[in-house]
Every structure is written in structure tokens, then in C-alpha cells.
BAFI-3210 file (N, C-alpha, C; in Angstrom, 3 decimals, decimal comma, padded with zeros to 6 digits):
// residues 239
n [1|2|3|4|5|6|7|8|9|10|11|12|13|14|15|16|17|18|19|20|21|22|23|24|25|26|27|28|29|30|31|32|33|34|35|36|37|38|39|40|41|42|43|44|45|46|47|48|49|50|51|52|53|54|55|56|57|58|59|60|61|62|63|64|65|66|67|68|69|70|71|72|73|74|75|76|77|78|79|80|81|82|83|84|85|86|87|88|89|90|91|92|93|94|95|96|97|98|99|100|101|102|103|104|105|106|107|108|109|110|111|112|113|114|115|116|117|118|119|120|121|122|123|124|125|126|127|128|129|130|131|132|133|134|135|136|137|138|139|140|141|142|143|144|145|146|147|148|149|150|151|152|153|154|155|156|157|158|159|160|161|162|163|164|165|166|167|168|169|170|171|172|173|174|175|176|177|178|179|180|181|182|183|184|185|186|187|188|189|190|191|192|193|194|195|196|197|198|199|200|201|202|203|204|205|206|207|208|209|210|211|212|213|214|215|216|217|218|219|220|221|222|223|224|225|226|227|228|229|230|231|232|233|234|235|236|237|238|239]
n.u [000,806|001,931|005,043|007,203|009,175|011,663|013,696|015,912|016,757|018,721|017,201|014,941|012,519|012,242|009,466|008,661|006,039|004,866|001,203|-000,065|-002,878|-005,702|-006,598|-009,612|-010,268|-011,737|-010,236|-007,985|-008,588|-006,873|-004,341|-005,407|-006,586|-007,525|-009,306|-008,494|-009,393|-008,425|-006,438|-004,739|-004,668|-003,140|-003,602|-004,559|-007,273|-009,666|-012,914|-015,181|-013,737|-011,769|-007,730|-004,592|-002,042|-000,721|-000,293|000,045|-000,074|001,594|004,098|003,402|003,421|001,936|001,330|-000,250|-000,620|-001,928|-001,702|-000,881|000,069|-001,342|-004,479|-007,490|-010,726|-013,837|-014,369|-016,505|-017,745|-016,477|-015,237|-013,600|-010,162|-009,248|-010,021|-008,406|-006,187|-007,017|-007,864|-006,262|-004,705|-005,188|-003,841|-001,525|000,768|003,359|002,843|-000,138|-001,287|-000,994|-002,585|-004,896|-005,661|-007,155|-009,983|-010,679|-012,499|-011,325|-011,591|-013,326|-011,794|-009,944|-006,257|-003,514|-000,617|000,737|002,953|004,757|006,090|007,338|008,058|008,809|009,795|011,617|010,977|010,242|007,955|006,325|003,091|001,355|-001,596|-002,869|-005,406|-006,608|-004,680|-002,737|000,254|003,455|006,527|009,281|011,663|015,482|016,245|016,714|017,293|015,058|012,818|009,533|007,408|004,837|002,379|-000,190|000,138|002,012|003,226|005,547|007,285|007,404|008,231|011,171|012,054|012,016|013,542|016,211|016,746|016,715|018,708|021,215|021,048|022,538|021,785|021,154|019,249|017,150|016,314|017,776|015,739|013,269|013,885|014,384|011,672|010,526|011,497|011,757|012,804|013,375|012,256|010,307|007,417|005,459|006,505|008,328|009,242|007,849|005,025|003,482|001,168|-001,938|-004,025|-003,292|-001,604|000,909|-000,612|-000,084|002,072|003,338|004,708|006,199|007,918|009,866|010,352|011,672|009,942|008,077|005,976|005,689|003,869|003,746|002,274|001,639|-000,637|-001,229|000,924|004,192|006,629|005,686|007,362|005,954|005,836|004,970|002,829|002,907|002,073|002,024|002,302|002,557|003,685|002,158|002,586|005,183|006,855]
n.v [-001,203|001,188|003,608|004,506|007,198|008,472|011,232|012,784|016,213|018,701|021,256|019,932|017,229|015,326|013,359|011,598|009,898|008,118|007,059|003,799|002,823|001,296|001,559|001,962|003,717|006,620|009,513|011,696|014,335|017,341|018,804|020,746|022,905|021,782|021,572|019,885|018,226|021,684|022,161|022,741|021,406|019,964|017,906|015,705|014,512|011,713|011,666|011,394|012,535|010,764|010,326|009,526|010,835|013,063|016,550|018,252|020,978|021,307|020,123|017,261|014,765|011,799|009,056|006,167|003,039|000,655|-003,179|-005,594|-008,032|-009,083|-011,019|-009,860|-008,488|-008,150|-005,214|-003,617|-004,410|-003,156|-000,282|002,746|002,945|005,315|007,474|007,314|009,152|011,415|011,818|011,138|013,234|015,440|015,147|017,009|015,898|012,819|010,725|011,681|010,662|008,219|007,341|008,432|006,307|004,354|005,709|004,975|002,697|000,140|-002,547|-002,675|-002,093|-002,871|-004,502|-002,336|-000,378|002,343|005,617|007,577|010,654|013,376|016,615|018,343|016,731|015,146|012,560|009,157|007,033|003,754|002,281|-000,957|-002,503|-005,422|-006,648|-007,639|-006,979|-004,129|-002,532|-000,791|000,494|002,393|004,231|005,548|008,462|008,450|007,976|006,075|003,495|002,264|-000,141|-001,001|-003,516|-004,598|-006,932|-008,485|-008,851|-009,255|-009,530|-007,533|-005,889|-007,308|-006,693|-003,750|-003,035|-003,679|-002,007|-000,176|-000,070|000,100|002,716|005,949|008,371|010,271|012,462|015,525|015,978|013,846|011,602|012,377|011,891|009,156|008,604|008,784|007,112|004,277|001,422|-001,609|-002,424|-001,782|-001,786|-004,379|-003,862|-001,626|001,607|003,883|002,699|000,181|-001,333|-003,000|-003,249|-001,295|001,050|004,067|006,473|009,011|011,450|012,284|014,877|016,321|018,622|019,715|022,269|024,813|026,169|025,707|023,815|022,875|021,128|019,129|017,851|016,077|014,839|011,598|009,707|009,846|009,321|011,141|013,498|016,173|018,756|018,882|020,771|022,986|023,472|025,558|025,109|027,017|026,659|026,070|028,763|029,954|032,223]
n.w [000,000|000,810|001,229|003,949|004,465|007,167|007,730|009,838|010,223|010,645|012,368|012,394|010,903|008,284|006,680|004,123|002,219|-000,096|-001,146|-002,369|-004,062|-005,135|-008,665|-009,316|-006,985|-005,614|-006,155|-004,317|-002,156|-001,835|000,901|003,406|005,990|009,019|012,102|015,338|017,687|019,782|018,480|015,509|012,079|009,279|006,681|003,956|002,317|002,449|000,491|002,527|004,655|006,103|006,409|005,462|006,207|008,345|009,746|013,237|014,862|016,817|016,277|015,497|013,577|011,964|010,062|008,496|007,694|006,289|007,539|006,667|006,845|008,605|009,647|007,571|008,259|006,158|004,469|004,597|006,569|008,485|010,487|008,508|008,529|008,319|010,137|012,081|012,479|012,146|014,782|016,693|016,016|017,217|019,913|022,411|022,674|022,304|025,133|025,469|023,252|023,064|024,793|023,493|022,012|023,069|023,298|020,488|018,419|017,704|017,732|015,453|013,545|010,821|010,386|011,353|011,322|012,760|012,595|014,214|014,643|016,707|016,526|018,756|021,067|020,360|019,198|017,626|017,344|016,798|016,334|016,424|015,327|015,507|014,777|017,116|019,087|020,291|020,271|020,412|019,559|020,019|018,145|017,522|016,819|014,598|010,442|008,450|007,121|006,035|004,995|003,141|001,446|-000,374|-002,354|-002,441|000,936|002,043|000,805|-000,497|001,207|001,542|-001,109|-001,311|001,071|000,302|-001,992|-000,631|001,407|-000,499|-000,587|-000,729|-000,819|001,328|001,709|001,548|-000,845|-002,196|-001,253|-002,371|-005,019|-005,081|-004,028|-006,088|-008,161|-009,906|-008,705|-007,434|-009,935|-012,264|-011,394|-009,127|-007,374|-007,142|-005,601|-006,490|-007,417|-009,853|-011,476|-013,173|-011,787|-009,561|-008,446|-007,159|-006,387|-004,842|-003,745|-000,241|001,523|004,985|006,051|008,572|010,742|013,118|013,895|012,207|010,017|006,993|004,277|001,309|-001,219|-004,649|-006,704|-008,298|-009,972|-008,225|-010,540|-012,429|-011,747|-011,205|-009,379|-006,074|-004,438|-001,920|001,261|004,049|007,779|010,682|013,641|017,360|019,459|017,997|015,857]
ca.u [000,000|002,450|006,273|007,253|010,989|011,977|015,271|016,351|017,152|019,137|016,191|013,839|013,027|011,162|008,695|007,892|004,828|003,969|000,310|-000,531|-004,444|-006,423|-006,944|-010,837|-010,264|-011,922|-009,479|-008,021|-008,981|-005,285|-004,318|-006,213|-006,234|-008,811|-009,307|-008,587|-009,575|-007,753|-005,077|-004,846|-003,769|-002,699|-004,022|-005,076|-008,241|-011,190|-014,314|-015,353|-013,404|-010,793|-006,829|-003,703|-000,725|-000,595|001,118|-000,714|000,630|002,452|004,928|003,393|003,261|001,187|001,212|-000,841|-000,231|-002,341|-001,062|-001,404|000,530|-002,401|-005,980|-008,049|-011,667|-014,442|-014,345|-018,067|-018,413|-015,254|-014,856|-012,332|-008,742|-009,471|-010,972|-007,502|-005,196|-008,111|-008,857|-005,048|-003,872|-005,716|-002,669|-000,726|002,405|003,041|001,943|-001,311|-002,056|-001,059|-003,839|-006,426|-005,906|-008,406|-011,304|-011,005|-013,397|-010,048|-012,125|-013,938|-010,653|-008,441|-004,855|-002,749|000,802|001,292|003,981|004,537|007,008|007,078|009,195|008,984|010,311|012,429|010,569|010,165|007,244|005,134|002,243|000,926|-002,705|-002,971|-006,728|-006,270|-003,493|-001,995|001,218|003,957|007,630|010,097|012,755|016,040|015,739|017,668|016,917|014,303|012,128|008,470|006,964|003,526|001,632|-001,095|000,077|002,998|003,768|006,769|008,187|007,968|009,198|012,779|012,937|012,621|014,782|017,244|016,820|016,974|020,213|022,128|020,600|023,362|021,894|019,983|019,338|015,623|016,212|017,654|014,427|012,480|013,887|013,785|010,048|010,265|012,193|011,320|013,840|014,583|012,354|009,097|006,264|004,918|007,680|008,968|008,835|006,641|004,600|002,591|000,578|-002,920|-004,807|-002,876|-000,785|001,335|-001,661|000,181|003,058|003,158|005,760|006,187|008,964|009,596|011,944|011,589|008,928|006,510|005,881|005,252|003,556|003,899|001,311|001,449|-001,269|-000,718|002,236|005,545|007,406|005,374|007,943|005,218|005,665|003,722|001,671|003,732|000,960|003,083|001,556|002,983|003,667|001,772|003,533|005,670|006,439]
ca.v [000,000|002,750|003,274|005,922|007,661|009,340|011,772|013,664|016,790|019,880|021,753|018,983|016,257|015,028|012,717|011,613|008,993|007,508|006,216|003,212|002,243|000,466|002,630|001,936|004,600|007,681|010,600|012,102|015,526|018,046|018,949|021,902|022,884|021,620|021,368|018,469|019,266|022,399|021,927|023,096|020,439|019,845|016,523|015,254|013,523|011,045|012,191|011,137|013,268|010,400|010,159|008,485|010,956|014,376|017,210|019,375|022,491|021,068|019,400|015,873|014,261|010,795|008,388|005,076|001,849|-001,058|-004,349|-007,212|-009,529|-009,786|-011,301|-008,751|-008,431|-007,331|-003,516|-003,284|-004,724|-002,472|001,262|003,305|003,511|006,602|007,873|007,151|010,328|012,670|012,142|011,370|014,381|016,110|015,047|017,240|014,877|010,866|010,351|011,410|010,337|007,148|007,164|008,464|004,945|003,901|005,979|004,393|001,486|-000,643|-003,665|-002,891|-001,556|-003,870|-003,948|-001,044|000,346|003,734|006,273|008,694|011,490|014,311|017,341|019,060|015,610|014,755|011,191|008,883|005,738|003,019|001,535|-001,743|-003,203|-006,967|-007,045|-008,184|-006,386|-003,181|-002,849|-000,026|000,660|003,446|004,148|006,381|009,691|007,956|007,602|004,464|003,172|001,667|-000,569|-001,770|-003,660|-005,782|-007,626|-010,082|-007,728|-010,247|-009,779|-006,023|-005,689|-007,765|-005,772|-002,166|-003,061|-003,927|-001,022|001,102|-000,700|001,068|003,941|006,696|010,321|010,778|014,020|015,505|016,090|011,813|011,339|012,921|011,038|007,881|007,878|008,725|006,098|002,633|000,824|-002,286|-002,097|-001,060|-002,779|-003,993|-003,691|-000,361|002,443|004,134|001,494|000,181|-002,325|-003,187|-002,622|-000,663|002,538|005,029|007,528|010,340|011,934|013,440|015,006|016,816|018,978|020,418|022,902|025,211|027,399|024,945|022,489|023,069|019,615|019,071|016,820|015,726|013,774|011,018|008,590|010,627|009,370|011,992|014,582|016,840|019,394|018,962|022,198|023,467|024,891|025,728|025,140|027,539|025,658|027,237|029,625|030,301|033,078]
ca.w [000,000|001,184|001,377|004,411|004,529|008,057|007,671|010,306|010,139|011,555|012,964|012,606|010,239|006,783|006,536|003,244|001,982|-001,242|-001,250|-003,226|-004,092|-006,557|-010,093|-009,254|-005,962|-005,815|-006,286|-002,755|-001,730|-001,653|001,861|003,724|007,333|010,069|013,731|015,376|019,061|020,190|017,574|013,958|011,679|007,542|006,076|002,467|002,873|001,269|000,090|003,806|005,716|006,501|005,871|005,811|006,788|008,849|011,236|013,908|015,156|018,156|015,778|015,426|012,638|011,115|008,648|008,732|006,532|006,077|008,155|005,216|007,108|009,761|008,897|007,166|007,580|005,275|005,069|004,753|008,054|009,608|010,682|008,386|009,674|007,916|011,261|013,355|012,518|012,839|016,012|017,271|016,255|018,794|020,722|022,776|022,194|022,675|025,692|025,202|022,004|023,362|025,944|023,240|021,302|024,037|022,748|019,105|017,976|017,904|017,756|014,525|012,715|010,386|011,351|010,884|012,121|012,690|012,569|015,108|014,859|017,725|016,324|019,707|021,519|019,008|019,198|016,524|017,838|015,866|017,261|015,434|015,746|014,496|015,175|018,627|020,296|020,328|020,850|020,613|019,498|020,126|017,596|017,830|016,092|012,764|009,077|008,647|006,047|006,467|003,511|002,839|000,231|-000,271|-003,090|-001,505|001,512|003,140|-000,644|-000,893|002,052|001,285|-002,213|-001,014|001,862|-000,599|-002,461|000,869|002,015|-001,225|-001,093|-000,220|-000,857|002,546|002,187|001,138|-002,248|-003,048|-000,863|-003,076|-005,819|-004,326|-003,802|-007,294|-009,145|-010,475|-008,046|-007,748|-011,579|-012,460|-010,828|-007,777|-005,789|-006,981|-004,590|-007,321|-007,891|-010,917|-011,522|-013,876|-010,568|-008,489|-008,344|-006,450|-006,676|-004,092|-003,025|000,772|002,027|005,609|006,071|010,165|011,113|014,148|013,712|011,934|009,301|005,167|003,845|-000,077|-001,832|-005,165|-006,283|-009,084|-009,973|-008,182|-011,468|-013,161|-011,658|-010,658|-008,380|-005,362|-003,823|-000,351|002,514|005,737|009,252|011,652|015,383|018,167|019,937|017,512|014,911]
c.u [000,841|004,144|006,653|008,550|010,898|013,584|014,762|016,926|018,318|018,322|014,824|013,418|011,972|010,931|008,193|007,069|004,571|002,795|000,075|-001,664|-004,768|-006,569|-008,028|-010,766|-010,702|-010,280|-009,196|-008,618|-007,324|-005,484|-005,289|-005,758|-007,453|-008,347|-009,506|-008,593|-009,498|-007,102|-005,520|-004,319|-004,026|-002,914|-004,849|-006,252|-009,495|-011,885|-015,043|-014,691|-011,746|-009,094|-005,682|-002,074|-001,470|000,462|-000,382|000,469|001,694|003,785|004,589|002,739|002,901|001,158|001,158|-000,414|-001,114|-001,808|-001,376|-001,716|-000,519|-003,764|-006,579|-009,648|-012,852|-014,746|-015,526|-018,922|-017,104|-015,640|-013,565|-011,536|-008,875|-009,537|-009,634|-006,749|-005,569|-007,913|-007,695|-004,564|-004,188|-004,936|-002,246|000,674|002,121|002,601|000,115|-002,065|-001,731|-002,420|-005,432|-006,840|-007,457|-010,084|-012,088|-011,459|-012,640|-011,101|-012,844|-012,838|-010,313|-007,636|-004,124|-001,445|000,700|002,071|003,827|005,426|006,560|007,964|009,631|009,772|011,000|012,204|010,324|009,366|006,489|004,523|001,187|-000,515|-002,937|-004,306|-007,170|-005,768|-003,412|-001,031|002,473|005,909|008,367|011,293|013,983|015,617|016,918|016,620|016,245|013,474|010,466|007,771|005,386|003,168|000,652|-000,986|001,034|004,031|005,187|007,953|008,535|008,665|010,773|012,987|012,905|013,634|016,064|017,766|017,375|018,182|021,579|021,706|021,647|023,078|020,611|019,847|018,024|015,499|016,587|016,500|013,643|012,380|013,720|012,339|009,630|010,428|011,693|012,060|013,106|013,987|011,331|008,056|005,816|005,680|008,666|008,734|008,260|006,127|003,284|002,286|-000,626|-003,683|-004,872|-001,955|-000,151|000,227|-001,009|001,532|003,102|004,321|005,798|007,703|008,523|010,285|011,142|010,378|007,630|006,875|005,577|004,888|002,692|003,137|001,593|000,346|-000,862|000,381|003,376|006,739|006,975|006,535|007,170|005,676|004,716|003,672|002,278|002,364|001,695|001,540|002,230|003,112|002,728|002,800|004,696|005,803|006,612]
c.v [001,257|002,366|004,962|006,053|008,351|009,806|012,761|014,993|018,146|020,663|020,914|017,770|016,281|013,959|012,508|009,868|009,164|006,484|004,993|002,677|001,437|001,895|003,197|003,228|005,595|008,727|011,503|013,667|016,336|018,278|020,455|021,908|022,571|021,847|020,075|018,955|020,612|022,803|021,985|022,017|020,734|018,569|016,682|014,775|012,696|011,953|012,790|011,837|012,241|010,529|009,420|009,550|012,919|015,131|017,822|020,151|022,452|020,072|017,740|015,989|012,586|010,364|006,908|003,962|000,885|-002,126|-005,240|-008,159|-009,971|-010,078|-010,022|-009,350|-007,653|-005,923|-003,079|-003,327|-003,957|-000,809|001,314|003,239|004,752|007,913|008,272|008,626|011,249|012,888|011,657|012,726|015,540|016,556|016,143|016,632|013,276|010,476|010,470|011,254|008,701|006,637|006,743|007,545|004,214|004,334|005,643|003,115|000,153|-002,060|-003,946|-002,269|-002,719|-003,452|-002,804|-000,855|001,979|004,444|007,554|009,697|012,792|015,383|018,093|017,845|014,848|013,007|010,094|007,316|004,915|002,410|000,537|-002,253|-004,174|-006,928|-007,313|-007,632|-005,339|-002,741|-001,492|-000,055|001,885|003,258|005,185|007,420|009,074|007,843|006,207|004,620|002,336|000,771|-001,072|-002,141|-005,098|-007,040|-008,640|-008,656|-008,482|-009,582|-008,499|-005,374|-005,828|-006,954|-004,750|-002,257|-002,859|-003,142|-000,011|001,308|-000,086|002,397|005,243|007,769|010,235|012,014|014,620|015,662|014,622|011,633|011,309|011,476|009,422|007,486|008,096|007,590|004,797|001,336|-000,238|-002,333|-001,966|-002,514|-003,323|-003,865|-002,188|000,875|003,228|003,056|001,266|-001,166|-002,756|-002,672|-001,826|000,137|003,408|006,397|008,700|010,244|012,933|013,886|016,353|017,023|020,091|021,075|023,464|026,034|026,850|024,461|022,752|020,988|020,297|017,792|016,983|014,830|013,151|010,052|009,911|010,646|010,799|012,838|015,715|017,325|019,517|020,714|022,174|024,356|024,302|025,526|025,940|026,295|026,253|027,566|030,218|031,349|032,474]
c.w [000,000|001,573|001,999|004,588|005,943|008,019|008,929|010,291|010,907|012,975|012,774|012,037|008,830|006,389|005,050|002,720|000,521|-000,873|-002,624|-002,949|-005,605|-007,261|-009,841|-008,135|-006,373|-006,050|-004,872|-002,913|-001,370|-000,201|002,044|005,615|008,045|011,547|014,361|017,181|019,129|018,769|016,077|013,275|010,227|007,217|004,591|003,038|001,844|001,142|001,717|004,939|006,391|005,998|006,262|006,200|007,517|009,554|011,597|014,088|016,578|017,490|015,929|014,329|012,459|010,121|009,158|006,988|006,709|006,592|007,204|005,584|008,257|008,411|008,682|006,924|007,157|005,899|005,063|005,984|009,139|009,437|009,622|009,276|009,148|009,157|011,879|013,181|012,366|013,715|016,726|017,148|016,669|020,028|021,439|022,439|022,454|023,268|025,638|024,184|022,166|023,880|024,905|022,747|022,270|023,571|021,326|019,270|017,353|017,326|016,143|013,318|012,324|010,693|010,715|011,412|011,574|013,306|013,489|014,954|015,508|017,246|018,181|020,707|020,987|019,190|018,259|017,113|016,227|016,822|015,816|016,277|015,083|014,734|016,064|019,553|019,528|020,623|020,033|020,790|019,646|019,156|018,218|016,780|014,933|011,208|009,075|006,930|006,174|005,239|003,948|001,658|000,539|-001,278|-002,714|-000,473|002,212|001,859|-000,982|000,123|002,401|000,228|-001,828|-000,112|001,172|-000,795|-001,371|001,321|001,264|-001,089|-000,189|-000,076|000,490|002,715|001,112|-000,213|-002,850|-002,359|-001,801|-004,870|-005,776|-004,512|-005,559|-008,555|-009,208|-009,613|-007,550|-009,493|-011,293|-012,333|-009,592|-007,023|-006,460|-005,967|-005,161|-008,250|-008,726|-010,957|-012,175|-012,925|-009,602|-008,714|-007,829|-006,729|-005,986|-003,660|-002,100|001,418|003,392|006,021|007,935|010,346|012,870|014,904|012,822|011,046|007,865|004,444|002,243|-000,021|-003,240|-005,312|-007,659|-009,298|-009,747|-009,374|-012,150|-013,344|-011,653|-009,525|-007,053|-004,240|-002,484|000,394|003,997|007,096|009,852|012,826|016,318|018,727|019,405|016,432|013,903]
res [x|x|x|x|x|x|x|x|x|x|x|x|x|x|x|x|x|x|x|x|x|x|x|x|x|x|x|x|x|x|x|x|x|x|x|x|x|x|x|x|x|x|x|x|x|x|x|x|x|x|x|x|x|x|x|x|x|x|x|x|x|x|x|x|x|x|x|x|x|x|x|x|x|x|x|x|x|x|x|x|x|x|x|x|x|x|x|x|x|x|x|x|x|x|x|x|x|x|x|x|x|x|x|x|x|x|x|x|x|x|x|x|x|x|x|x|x|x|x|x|x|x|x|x|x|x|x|x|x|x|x|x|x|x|x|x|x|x|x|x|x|x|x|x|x|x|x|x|x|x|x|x|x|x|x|x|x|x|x|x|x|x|x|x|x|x|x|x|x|x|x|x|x|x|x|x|x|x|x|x|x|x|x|x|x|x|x|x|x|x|x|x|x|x|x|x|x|x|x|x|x|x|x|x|x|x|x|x|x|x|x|x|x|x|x|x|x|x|x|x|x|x|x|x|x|x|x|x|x|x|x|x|x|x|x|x|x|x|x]
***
């Protein structure tokens, strides 16, 4: 489904997300700003109001993936994960966006992992839900890589690794290209990925520094080389 980059930066870090969906998918909605409690936030979103990556204004940032490798069932009879990074990024910071996992309908969700990054806590968590459990990782503040897919996810997972493992320009501009390129070759396991049914439909990218956040969307296949659309968040309290 989705292939997420975390770089570190100087004054903060950059988050970037390629979505992949079926062709058949509606068309996303470009980012905009809402209210998510208290807190101002920047998200793309469905038709529906749901989405799959964000920041609020307290420097946290989101991005959800699909779990494959757990049982999956019918989405007719499940809640959107759509729902989850709404209504987390409400947050104050980790801890209590830990907590709010409690008030979500957990039970009627398919599985998911999601990405946590805190700019103000320079934190970097995942928290995975197999359908069952919930359960919660801490990384160091380093360069990582996240993969998903629904089409042989064990398999796209060993080839981007691969790919990841050479990959030398860590720095937001080979990023960029990266989520762009055909690597290891064109098709389901490229990190712009193609397929008869399925597609890299978006490119998200959240950039943090000190003073707030600018998140770039593209929508479409990132090979295009399309420019994606920059709308800044301010932080609170900040100028």
C-alpha cells in the first residue's frame, strides 16, 4: 500500500509517503487545514473526511499503513482507519495520544501500524494493531524506512529493503527522488509502484523545522515529476 521515509534533520526532520491504491479509488482531496480538538492540523483527505498521513501544530506528525501480514476483515463490516489520525492528532504529544488509542473502535478496525514522529520531543514511535493487540515501538531519532503492500507484503518488504540498504543520498532532495524512481524495476515492488490494478496515486511530504511544518502533496504517480503544492503550518507559539 504505502512506502514511508523518516530523515532527520538539523532543525527537525522530513517525513515523506507515497500512497498506493487500486486505479478503481476515488481521487483524494489536496491537503487543507482543520481542527482536530484544540489543535490546527494539515491533512489530504477522502471524500469522507478520513486520511492516511498528517502534522498538527504542536509538531506531530502521522502516517498510517495497512497491516497485510495480519488477517483482514471485510471492510463493509469495519470502521475506516481513515478515522484514526483525525482524532489522534488532537494530541498534545506521545503520551497522550497514546492514551487516546483507548477511545477508538479498535475492535472494529483492520490492522494497521502507525507512525509517530514528535518534532517538539524529538521522538520517533510506531504503534501496530494486528486485530487483537496493540502494541507499541520506540525508535532512535535515525533515518528508517516503512513498507507496505497488499500484493505479496513479506516480498515487498525484502525488495525495497534492498533497495533502501544502497541507497546513499539521505538528504531531502535523493528522498524525493527515491520515492520517485522505479527501483529495484518497475512494478509492484517499486517504490513508485505500478501495476494493472494498483498505483502510487500520491506523493506526501512533511517537512519540520523550528517554527513549523510546510507539507507538499502531489497527487498522481511521483514518477510523473510533478511538483507537489507546499501549505506551511505555523507551530503554536511560535512566529
Amino acid at each position: 500500500m504505502c512506502t514511508i521515509s523518516f530523515l532527520p534533520t538539523r532543525h527537525g526532520f522530513l517525513l515523506a509517503m507515497n500512497r498506493d491504491e487500486q486505479v478503481s479509488r476515488p481521487r483524494a482531496l489536496a491537503p487543507r487545514r482543520h481542527w482536530t480538538g484544540t489543535r490546527a492540523s494539515l491533512y489530504p483527505s477522502e471524500a469522507g473526511g478520513g486520511t492516511w498521513v498528517g502534522v498538527s501544530d504542536v509538531g506531530l506528525s502521522l502516517a498510517l499503513v495497512n497491516w497485510y501480514a495480519k488477517p483482514q476483515r471485510d471492510r463493509a463490516l469495519c470502521v475506516s482507519r481513515g478515522i484514526i489520525i483525525p482524532h489522534l492528532l488532537a494530541a498534545e504529544g506521545l503520551a497522550e495520544l497514546a492514551a487516546m488509542f483507548a477511545d477508538l473502535p479498535l475492535a472494529n478496525i483492520n490492522p494497521f501500524r502507525l507512525i509517530a514522529v514528535s518534532a517538539k520531543e524529538r521522538q520517533l514511535r510506531e504503534w501496530r494493531w494486528d486485530g487483537k493487540r496493540l502494541t507499541s515501538s520506540r525508535f532512535g531519532w535515525t533515518r528508517r524506512h516503512w513498507f507496505s503492500s497488499g500484493y505479496d507484503e513479506a516480498l515487498t518488504n525484502k525488495m525495497r529493503a534492498a533497495v533502501a540498504r544502497t541507497f546513499a543520498k539521505w538528504t531531502p532532495a535523493g528522498l524525493r527522488k527515491l520515492h520517485q524512481s522505479h527501483l529495484p524495476d518497475e512494478g509492484p515492488f517499486s517504490f513508485c509502484m505500478h501495476r494493472k490494478d494498483a498505483r502510487t496515486v500520491s506523493y506526501t511530504e512533511i517537512v519540520a523545522a523550528k517554527s513549523g511544518a510546510v507539507m507538499r502533496y502531489a497527487a498522481g504517480s511521483p514518477c510523473s515529476g510533478k511538483p507537489g503544492a507546499a501549505r506551511p503550518l505555523p507551530f503554536a507559539g511560535r512566529a
